[in-house]
Residue frames as a rotation matrix with the C-alpha (Angstrom) as fourth column:
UNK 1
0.178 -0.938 -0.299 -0.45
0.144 0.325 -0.935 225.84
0.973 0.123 0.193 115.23
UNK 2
0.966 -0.002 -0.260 0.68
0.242 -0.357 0.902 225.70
-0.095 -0.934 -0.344 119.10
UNK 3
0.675 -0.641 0.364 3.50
-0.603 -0.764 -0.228 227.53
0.425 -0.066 -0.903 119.99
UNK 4
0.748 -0.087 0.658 5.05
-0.275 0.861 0.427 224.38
-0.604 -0.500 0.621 121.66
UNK 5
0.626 -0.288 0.725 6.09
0.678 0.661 -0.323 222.98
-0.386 0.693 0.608 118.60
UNK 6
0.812 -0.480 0.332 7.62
-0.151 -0.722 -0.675 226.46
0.564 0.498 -0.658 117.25
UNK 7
0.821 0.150 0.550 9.31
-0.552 -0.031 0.833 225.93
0.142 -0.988 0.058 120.52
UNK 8
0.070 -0.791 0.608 11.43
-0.601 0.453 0.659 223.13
-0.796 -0.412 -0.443 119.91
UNK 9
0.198 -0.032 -0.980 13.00
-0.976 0.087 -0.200 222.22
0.092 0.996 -0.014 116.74
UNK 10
0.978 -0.045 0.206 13.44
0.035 0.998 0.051 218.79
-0.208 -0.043 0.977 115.59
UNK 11
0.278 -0.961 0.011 16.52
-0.852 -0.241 0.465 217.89
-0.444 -0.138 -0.885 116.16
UNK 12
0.428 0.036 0.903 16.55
0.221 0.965 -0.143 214.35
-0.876 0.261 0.405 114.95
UNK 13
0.790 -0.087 0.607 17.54
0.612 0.185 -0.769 215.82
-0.046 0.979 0.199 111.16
UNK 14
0.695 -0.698 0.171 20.30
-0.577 -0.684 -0.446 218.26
0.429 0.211 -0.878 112.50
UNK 15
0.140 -0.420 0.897 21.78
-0.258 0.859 0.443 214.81
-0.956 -0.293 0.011 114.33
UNK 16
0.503 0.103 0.858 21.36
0.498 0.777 -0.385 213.21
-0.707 0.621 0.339 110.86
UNK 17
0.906 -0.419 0.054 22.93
-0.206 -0.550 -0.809 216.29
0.369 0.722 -0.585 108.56
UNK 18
0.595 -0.770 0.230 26.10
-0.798 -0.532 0.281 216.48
-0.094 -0.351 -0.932 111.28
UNK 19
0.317 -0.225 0.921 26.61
-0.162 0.944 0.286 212.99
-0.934 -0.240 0.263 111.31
UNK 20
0.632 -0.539 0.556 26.81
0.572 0.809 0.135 213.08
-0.523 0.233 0.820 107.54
UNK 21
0.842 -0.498 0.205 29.18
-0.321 -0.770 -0.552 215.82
0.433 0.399 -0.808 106.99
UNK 22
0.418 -0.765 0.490 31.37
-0.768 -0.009 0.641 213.87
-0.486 -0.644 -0.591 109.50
UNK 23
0.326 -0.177 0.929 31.25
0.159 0.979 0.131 210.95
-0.932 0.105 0.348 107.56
UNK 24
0.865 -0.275 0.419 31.66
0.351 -0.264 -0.898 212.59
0.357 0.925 -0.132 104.14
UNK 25
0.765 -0.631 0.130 34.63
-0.644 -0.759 0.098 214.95
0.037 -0.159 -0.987 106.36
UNK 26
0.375 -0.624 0.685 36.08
-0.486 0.498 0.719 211.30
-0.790 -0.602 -0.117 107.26
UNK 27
0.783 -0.133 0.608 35.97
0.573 0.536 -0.620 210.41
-0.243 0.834 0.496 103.50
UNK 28
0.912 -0.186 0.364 37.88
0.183 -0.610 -0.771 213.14
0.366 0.770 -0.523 102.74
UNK 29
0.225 -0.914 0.339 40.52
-0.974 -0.202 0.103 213.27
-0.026 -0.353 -0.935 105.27
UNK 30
0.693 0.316 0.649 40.96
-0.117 0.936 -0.331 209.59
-0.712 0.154 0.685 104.16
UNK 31
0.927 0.128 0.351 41.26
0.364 -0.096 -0.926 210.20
-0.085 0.987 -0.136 100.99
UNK 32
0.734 -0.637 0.236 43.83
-0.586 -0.770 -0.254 213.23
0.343 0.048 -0.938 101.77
UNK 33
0.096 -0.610 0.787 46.02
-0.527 0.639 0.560 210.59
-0.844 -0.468 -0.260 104.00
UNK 34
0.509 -0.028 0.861 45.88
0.346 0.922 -0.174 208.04
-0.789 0.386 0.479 101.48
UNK 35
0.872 -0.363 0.329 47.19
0.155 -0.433 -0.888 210.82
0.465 0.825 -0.321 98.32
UNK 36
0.557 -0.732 0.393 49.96
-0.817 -0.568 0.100 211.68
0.150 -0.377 -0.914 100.93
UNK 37
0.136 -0.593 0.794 50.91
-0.136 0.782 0.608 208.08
-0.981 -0.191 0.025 102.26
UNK 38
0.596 -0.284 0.751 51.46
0.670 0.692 -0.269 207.41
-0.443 0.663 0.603 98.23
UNK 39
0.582 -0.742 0.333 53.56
-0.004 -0.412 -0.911 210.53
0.813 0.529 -0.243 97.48
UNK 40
0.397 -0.871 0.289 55.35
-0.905 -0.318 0.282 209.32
-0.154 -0.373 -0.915 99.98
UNK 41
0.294 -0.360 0.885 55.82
0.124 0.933 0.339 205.84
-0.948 0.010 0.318 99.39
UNK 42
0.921 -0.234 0.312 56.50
0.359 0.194 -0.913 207.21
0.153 0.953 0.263 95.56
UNK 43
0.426 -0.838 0.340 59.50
-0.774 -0.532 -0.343 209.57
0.469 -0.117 -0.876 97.17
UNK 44
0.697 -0.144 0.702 60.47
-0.410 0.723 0.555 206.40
-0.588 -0.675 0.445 99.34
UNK 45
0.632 -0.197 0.750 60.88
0.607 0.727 -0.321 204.28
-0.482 0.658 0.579 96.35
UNK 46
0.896 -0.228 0.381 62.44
0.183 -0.593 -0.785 206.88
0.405 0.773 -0.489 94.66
UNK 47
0.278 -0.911 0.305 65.35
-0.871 -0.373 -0.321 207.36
0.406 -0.177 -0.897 97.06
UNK 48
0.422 -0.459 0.782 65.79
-0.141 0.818 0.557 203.92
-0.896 -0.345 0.280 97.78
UNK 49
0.831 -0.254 0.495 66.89
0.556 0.346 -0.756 203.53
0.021 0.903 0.428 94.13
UNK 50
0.610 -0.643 0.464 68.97
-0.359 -0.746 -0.562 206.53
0.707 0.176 -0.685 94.22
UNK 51
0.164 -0.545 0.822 70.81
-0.883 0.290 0.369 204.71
-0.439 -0.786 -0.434 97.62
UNK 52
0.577 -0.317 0.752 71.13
0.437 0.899 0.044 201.28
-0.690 0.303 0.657 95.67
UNK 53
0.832 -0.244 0.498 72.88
0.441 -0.256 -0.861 203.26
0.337 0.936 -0.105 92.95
UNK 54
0.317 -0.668 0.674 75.11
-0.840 -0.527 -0.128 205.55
0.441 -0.525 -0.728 95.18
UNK 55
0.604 -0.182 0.776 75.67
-0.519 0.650 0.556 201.73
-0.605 -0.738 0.298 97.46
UNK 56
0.518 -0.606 0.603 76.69
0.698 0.707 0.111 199.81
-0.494 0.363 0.790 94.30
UNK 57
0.825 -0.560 0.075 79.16
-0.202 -0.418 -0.886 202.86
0.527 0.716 -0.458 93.22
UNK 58
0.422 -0.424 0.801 80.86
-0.906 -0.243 0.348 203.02
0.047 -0.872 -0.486 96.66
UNK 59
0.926 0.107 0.361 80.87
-0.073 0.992 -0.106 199.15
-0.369 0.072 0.927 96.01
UNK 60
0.730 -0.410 0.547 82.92
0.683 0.396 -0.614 199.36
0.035 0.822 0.569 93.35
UNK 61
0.499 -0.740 0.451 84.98
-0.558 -0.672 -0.487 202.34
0.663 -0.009 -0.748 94.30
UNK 62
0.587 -0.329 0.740 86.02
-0.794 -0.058 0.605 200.47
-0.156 -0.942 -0.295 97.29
UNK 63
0.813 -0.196 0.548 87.03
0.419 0.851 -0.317 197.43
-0.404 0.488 0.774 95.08
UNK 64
0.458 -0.738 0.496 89.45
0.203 -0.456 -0.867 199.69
0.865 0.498 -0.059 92.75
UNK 65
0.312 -0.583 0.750 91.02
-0.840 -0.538 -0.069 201.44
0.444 -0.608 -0.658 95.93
UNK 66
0.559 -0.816 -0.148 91.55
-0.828 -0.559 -0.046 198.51
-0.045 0.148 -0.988 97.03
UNK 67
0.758 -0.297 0.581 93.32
0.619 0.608 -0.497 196.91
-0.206 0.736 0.645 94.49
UNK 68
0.757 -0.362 0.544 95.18
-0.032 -0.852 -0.522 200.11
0.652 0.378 -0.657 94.50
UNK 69
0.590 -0.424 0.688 96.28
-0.805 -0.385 0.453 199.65
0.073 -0.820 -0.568 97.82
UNK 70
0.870 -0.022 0.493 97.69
-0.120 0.960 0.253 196.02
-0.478 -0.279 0.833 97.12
UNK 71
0.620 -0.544 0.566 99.29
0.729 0.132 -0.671 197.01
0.290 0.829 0.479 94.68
UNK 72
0.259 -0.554 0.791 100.98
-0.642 -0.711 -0.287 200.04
0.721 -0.434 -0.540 96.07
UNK 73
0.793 -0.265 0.549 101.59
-0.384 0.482 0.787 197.42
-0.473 -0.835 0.280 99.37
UNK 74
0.880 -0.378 0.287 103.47
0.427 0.894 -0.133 195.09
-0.206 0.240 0.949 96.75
UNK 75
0.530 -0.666 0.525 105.29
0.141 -0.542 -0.829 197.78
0.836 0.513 -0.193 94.84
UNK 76
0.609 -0.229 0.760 106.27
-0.752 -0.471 0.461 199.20
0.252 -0.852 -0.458 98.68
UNK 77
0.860 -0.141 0.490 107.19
-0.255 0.714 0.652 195.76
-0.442 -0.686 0.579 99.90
UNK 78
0.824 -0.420 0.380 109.18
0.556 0.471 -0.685 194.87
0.109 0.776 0.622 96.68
UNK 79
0.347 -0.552 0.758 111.21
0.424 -0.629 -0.652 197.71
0.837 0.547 0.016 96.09
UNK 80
0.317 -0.412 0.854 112.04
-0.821 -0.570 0.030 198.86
0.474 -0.711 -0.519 100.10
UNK 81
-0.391 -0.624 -0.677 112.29
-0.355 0.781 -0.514 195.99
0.849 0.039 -0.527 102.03
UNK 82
-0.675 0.175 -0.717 111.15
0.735 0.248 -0.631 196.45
0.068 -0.953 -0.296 105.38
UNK 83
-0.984 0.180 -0.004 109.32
-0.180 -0.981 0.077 199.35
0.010 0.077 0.997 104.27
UNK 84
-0.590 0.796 0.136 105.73
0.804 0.595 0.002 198.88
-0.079 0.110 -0.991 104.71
UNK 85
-0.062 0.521 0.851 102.89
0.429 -0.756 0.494 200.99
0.901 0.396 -0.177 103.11
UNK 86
0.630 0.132 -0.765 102.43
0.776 -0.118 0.619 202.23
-0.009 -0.984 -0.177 107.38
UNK 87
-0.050 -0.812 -0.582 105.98
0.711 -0.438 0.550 203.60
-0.701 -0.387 0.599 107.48
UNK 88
-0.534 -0.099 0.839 105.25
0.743 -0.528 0.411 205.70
0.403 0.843 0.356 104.17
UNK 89
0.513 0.812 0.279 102.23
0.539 -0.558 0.632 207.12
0.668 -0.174 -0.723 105.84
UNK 90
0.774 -0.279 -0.568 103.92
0.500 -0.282 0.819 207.97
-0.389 -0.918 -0.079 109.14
UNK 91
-0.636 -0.728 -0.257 106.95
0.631 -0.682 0.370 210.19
-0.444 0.073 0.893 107.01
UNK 92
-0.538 0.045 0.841 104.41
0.741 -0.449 0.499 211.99
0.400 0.892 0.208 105.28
């Protein structure tokens, strides 16, 4: 055996192990990105629903108020004369 060789490991198969542990390290932090980008796109989806629900209540609350307020305008207009729903606010 010459001492030469004891000398100087091949390196050619510790190039070839690191290489794949990086590639197996890039499967995995892949992988780890890809489980995260879909619990978030499930929490996404999930509060966009919860904002279309909360959008079409507000919808509809804002419809009823006002209708409320028209009515209170009419009742205001009828019954004072010159009163206007304004001049109510502004004594209270």
């Amino acid at each position: 055996m010459d001492i030469s060789t004891l000398q100087k490991p091949d390196t050619s198969t510790l190039r070839l192990h690191a290489q794949h542990e990086e590639s197996f390290l890039s499967v995995l932090n892949f992988a780890e990105d890809a489980r995260a980008l879909a619990d978030m796109l499930i929490r996404l989806q999930e509060t966009q629903a919860h904002l279309v629900i909360r959008i079409n209540q507000s919808l509809a609350e804002r419809e009823v108020l006002g209708k409320q307020y028209a009515d209170l305008q009419t009742v205001l207009d009828t019954k004072r004369g010159e009163l206007k729903f304004g001049d109510v606010m502004a004594m209270s």
